[in-house]
C-alpha positions as CSV (number, residue, x, y, z in Angstrom):
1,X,-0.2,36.1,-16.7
2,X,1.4,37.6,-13.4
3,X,-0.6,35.1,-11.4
4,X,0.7,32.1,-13.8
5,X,4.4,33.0,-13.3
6,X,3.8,33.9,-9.6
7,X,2.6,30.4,-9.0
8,X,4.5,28.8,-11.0
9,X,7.3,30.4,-8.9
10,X,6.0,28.8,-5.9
11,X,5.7,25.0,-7.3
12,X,9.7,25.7,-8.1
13,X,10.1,27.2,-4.6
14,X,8.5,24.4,-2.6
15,X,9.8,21.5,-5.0
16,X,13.6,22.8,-4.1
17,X,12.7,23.2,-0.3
18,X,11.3,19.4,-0.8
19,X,14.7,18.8,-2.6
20,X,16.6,20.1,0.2
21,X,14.5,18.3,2.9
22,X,15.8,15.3,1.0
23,X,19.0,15.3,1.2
24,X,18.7,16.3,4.8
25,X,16.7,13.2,5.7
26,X,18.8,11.5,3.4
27,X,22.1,12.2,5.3
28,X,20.4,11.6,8.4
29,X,19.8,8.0,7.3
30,X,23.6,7.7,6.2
31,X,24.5,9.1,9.9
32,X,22.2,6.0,11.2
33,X,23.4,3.5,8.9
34,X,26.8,4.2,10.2
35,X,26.2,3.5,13.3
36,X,25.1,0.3,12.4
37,X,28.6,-0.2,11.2
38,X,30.9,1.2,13.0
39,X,31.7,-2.3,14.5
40,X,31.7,-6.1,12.8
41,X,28.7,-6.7,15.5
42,X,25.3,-5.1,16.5
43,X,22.6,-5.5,18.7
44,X,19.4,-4.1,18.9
45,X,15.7,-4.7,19.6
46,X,13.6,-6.0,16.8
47,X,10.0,-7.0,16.2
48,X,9.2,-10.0,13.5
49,X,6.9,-9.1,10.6
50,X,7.4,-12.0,8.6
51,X,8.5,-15.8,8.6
52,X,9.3,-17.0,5.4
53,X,9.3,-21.1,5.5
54,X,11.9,-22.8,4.1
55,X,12.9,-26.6,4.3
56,X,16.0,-26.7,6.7
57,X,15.2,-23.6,8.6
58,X,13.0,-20.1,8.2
59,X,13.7,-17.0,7.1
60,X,12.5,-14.3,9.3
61,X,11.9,-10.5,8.0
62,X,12.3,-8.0,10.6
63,X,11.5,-4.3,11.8
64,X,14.3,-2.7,14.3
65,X,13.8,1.1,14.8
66,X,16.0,2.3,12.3
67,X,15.7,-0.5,9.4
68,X,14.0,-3.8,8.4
69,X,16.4,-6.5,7.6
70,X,16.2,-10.6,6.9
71,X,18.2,-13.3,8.5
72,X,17.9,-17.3,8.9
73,X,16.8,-19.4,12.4
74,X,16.8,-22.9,13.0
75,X,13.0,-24.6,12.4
76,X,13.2,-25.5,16.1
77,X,13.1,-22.0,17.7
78,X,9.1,-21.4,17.0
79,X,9.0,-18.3,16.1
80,X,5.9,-16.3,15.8
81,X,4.6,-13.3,13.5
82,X,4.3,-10.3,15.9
83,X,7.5,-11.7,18.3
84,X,10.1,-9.2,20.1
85,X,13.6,-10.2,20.1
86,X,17.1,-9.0,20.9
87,X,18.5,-10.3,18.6
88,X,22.6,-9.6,17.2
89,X,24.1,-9.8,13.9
90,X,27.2,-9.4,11.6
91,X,26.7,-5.7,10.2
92,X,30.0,-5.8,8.4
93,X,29.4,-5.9,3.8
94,X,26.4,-4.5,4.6
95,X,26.0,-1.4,1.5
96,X,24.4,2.3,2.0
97,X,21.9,0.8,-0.5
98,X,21.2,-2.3,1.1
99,X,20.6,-0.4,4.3
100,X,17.9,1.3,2.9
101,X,16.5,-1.6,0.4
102,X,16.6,-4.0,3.5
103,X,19.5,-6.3,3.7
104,X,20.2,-10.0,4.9
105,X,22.6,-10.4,7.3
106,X,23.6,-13.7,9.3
107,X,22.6,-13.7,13.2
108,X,25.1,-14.7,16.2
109,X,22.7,-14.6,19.1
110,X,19.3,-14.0,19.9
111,X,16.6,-14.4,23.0
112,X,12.8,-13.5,22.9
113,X,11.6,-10.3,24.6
114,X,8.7,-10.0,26.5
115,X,5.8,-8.8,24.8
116,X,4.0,-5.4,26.3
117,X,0.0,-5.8,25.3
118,X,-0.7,-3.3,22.7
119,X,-4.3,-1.9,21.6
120,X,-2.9,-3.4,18.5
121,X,-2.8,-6.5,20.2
122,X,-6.1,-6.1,21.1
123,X,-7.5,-5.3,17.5
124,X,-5.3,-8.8,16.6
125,X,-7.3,-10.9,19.0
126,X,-10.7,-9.2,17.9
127,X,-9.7,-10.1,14.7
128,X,-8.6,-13.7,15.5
129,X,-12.0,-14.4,17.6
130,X,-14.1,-14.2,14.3
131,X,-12.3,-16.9,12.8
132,X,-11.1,-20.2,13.4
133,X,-9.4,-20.9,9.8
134,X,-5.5,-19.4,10.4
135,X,-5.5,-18.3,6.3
136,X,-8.6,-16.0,7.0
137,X,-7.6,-15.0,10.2
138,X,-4.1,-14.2,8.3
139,X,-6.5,-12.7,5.6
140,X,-8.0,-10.3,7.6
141,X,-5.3,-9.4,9.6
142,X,-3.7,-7.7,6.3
143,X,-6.9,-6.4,5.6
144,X,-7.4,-4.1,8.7
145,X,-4.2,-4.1,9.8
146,X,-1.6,-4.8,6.9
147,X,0.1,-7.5,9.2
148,X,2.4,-9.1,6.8
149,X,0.9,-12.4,5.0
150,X,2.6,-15.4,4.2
151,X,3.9,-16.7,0.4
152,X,0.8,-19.3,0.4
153,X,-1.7,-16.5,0.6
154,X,0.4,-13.7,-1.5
155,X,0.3,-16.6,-4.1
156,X,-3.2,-16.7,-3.8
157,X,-4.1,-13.4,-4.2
158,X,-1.8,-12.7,-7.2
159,X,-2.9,-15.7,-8.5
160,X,-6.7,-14.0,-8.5
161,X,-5.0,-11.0,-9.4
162,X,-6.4,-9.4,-6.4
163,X,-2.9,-8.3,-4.6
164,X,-3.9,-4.9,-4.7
165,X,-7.2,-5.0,-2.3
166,X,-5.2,-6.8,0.3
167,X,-2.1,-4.1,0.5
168,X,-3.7,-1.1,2.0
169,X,-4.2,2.1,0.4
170,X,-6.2,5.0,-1.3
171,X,-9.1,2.2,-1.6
172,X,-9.5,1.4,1.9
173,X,-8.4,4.8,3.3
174,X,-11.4,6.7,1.3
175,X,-14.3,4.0,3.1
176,X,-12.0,4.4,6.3
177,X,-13.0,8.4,6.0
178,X,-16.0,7.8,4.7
179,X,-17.1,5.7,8.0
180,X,-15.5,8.2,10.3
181,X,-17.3,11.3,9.0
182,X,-20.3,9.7,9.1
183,X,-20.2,8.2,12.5
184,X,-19.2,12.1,13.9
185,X,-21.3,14.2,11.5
186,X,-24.7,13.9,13.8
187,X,-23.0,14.5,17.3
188,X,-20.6,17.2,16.1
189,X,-23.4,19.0,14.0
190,X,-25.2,19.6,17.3
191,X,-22.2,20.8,19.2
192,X,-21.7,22.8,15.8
193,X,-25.0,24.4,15.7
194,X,-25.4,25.2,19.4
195,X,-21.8,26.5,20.6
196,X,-20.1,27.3,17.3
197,X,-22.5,27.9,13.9
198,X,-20.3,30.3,12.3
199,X,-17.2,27.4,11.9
200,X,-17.2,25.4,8.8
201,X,-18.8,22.0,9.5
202,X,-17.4,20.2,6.5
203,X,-13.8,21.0,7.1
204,X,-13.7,20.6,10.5
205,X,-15.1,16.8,10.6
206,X,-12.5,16.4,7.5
207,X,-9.7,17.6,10.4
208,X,-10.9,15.2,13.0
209,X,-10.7,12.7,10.0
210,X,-7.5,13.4,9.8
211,X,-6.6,13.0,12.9
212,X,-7.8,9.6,13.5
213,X,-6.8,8.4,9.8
214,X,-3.0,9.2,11.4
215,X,-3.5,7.4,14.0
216,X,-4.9,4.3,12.1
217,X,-1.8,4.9,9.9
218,X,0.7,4.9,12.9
219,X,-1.1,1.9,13.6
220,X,-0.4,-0.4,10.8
221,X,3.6,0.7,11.0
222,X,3.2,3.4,8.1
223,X,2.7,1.1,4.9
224,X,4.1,3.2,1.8
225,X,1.3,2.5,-0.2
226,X,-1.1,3.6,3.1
227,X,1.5,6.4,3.7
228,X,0.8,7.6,-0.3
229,X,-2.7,7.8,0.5
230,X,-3.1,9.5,3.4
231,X,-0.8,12.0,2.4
232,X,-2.8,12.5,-1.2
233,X,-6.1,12.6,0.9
234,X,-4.1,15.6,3.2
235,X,-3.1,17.3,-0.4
236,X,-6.5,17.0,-1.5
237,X,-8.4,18.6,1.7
238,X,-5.7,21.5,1.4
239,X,-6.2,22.0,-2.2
240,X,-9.7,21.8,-2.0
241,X,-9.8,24.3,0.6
242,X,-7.8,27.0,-1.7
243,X,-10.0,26.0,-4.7
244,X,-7.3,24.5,-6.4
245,X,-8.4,21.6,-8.9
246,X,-7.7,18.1,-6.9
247,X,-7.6,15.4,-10.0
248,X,-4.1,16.2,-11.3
249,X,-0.9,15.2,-11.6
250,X,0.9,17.8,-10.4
251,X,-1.1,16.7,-7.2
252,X,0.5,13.2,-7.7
253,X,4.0,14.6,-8.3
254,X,4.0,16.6,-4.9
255,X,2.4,13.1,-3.2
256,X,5.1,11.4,-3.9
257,X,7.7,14.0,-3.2
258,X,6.4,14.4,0.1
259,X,6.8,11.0,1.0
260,X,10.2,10.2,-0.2
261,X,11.5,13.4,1.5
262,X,10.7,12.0,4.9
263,X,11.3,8.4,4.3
264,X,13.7,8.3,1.5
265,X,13.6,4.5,2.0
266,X,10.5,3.9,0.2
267,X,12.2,4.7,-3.4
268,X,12.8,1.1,-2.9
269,X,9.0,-0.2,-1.8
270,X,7.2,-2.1,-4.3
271,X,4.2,-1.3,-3.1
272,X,4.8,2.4,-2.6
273,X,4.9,2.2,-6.9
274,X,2.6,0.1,-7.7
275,X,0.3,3.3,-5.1
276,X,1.8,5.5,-7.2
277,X,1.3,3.9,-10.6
278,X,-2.3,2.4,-10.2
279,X,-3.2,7.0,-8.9
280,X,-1.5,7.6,-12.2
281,X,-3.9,5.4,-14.4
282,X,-6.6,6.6,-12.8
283,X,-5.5,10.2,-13.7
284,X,-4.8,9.0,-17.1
285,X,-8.3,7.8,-16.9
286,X,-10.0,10.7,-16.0
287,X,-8.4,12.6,-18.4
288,X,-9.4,10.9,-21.3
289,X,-12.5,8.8,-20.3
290,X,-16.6,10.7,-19.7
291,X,-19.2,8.2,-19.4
292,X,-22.9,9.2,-18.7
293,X,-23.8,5.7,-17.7
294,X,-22.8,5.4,-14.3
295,X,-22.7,1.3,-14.5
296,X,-21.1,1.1,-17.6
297,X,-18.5,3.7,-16.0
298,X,-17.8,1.5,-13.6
299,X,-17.6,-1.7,-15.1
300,X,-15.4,0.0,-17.8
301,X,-12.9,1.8,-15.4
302,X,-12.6,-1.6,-13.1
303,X,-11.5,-3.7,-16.6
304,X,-9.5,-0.8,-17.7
305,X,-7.5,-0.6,-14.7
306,X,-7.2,-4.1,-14.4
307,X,-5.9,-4.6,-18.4
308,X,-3.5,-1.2,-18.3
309,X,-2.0,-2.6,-15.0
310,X,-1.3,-5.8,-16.2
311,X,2.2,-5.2,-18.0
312,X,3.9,-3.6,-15.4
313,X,2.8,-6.4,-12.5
314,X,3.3,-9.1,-14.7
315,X,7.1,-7.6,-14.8
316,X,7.5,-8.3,-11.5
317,X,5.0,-11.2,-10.9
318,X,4.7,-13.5,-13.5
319,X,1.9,-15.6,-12.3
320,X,-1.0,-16.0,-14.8
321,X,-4.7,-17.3,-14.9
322,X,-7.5,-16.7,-16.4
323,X,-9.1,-16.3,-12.8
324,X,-7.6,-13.1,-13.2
325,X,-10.7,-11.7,-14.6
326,X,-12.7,-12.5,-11.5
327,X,-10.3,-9.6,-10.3
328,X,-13.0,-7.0,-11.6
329,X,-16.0,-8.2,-10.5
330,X,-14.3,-8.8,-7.2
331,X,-13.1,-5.3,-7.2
332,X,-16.4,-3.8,-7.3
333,X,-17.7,-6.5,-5.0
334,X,-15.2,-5.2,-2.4
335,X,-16.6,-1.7,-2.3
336,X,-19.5,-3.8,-0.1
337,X,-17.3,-6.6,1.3
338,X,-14.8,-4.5,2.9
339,X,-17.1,-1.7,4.9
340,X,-19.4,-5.0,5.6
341,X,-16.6,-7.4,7.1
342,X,-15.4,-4.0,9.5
343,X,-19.3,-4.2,10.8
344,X,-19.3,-8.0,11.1
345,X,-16.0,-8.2,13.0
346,X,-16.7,-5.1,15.5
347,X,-20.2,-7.0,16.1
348,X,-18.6,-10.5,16.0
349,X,-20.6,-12.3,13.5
350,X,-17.8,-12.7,10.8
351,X,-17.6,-16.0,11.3
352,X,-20.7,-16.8,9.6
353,X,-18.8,-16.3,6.5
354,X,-15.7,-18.3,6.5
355,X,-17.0,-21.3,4.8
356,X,-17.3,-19.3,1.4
357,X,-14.1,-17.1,1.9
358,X,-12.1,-20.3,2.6
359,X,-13.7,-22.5,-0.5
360,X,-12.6,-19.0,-2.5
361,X,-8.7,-19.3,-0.8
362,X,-8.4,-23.0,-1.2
363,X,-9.9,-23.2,-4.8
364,X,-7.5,-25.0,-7.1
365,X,-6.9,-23.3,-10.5
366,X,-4.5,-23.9,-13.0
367,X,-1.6,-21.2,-13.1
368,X,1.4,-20.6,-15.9
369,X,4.0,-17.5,-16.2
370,X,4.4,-14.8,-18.7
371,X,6.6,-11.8,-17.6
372,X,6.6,-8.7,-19.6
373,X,9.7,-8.4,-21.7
374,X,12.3,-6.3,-20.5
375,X,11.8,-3.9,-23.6
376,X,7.9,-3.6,-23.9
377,X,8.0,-2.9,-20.3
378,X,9.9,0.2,-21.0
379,X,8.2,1.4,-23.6
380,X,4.9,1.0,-21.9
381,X,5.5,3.4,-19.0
382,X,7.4,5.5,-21.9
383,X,4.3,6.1,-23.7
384,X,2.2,6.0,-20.3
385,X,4.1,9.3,-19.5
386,X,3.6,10.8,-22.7
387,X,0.3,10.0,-22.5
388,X,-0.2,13.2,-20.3
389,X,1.0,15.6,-22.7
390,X,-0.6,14.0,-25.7
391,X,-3.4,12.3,-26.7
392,X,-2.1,10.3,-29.7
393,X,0.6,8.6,-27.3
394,X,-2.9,7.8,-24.6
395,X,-4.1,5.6,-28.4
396,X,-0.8,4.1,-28.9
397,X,-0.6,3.0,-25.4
398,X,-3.8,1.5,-25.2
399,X,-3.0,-0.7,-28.1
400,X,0.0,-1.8,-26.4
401,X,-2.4,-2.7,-23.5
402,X,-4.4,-4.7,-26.0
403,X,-1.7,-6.8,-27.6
404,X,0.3,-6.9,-24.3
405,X,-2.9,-8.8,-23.3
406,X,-3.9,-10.7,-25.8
407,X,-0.3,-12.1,-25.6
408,X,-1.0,-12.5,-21.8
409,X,-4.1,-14.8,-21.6
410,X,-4.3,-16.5,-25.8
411,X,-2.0,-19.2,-25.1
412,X,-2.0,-21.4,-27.8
C-alpha cells in the first residue's frame, strides 16, 4: 500500500514538473512570436517544404527556424521542393495561435539562397537515382525521409486508405531499430565479450540504437508523429529497464506529455493525433483482444485497426472507396516492402520495381465522400475513452464502429 501511494506520488510529481516545463516552453514561444511582430515587416531565412499548385500562381509551405508558415508566388518564379530563400513578409494580424498553428501571410520580397550540400542531400539523390517516375521518386522520398508530398499523391494514398504508412512513425521506427541492432549485434558482441563481458549486451546495443534513431529523427526535421515514436520507444527502454509494465496507457499519457512540453506546437499537428490515436487503439486492443492463432491475430488486428480508425479520419478526410480494404492486406504487405525497398535502394536495384508501384499510383478508381457527423464523432472517442475503464463501453463502441461502417461503404 506504501509503495502504491509512493508512486503514485511520483506520476503527480513528474506530471506537474512536465506541467511547469510547459508553460516555460510555452512562454518561450510567445517571447519568439513577438519578435516576429514587433514590426509590420520581417525577414528571415526559410527553407520550402511544400508547393501547393494552384491555377494563377502556387502556394508555397515553409520552414524558418522559429515557425512554418504559407504564402503565394507567381507560377513564373520555379520554385523547387527543398529551396532556401530570404524571403520577407507582412507579420502584422498575425494571432499567438496562428503562430503556432502555422499562419499565411502575404510576401513583399524574396531572392533564392544558395544551397549548402547536405548528407541529406545526398540520401535525396540516392533516392532519386532508383527511379525515373517523379511520383515514386516523391513516394519514396516521404518514405525514408518524410519530404513533404504533393496533393496528387496524398490523394492517392487516402484514397487507398494507406496515408498512414507513408507519414512516418512507430511502424517504421520499430524495423528502423530492428535493422540497426541487428547490423551492430555481431561486431559489438565480440568487443563485448573480449574487453567488457560483465556490461549488459542487450541494453547497450538498445543505447547505440538510440543514438542513431535521433539522428535519423534530426534528419527528417522532427515529424510529430516520428517525434511520438521515438520518444515512446525511449519510455519503453527505460521502463523496461525498471521492470515496469510497457503496454499501457499511462505510458501513452506521459508520451504525449513529453512531446507537447518541448514543442508545444504540435497540439495543433494532425499527424501528431492521428500517432497518438492509432497507439491508443492498439492499447485498446491489447487490452481486450488474446488470439492463439498467430495469423488470424494478425489479420484480425490489421482489419480492426483499419474499421475502429475509420470514423475519426473520415472526420477530417472524407474520401471514400472501397479500395480502402486493400489498406489491410497492404499493411501487412508493408512489414516486407518497406525493410526490402531500404535494401533495394542502398544496393541500387529499386528500379526494377517501378513499373508495378506506378500501375498501383496511377490506377483509376471510383471515389465519393462521407464525413463522420459532427455528433457521432464525439461520441466515438467519448466511448473510446471509457473504453479503458470499462468493458461494456469497449462493446458499445465496437458497435458504433460497425454501423459507422456499414454507413461508410453500403451506399445504396
Amino acid at each position: 500500500m506504501i509503495i502504491k501511494i509512493k508512486l503514485q506520488n511520483k506520476k503527480i510529481l513528474t506530471i506537474t514538473i512536465l506541467i511547469f516545463l510547459f508553460l516555460i516552453n510555452l512562454s518561450i514561444e510567445y517571447a519568439k512570436y513577438l519578435d516576429l511582430i514587433d514590426e509590420e515587416i520581417y525577414e528571415t531565412k526559410v527553407e520550402v517544404l511544400n508547393i501547393y499548385k494552384k491555377d494563377n500562381f502556387d502556394i508555397l509551405r515553409v520552414k524558418a527556424d522559429n515557425f512554418d508558415f504559407f504564402t503565394n508566388v507567381s507560377k513564373n518564379e520555379n520554385i523547387k521542393k527543398s529551396d532556401f530563400l530570404n524571403i520577407t513578409f507582412i507579420s502584422r494580424n498575425i494571432s499567438f495561435l496562428d503562430y503556432l498553428k502555422g499562419f499565411y501571410t502575404k510576401t513583399l520580397y524574396f531572392d533564392r539562397i544558395k544551397k549548402s550540400y547536405s548528407f541529406k542531400d545526398k540520401i535525396v539523390e540516392k533516392i532519386d537515382s532508383n527511379h525515373e517516375n517523379e511520383m515514386v521518386k516523391e513516394l519514396f522520398g516521404a518514405l525514408f525521409l518524410a519530404i513533404p508530398i504533393s496533393k496528387e499523391l496524398r490523394d492517392i494514398c487516402t484514397n487507398y486508405g494507406i496515408s498512414h504508412l507513408i507519414a512516418l512513425s512507430g511502424f517504421h521506427l520499430v524495423v528502423l531499430s530492428f535493422i540497426i541492432y541487428w547490423i551492430f549485434y555481431y561486431p559489438y558482441s565480440f568487443f563485448h565479450q573480449k574487453y567488457f563481458p560483465y556490461r549488459n549486451k542487450k541494453y547497450d546495443l538498445l543505447i547505440i540504437t538510440i543514438f542513431l534513431l535521433f539522428f535519423y529523427l534530426l534528419l527528417t526535421g522532427i515529424i510529430p508523429s516520428l517525434l511520438r515514436a521515438f520518444v515512446m520507444f525511449c519510455l519503453g527502454i527505460f521502463l523496461l529497464r525498471s521492470n515496469i509494465k510497457i503496454f499501457s496507457f499511462e505510458t501513452l499519457l506521459f508520451t504525449f506529455l513529453i512531446v507537447i512540453v518541448f514543442f508545444p506546437k504540435y497540439l495543433f499537428s494532425l499527424g501528431f493525433w492521428f500517432s497518438i490515436m492509432a497507439v491508443f487503439y492498439i492499447f485498446l486492443y491489447i487490452r481486450y483482444f488474446t488470439f492463439k492463432n498467430k495469423i488470424f491475430h494478425l489479420i484480425f488486428f490489421n482489419s480492426w485497426m483499419f474499421f475502429i480508425f475509420n470514423p475519426i479520419v473520415h472526420f477530417y478526410f472524407p474520401a471514400t472507396s472501397y479500395e480502402q480494404f486493400l489498406s489491410i492486406i497492404i499493411t501487412i504487405f508493408f512489414t516486407i516492402f518497406y525493410p526490402f525497398e531500404i535494401v533495394a535502394h542502398i544496393f541500387d536495384f529499386a528500379i526494377y520495381f517501378d513499373e508495378y508501384i506506378r500501375y498501383f499510383l496511377e490506377y483509376k478508381m471510383y471515389v465519393y465522400e462521407v464525413k463522420t457527423p459532427f455528433y457521432f464523432f464525439i461520441i466515438f472517442i467519448t466511448f473510446s475513452f471509457l473504453s479503458i475503464f470499462y468493458k461494456k463501453a469497449f462493446y458499445i463502441l465496437n458497435i458504433l464502429m460497425i454501423l459507422f461502417n456499414l454507413f461508410l461503404y453500403l451506399r445504396f
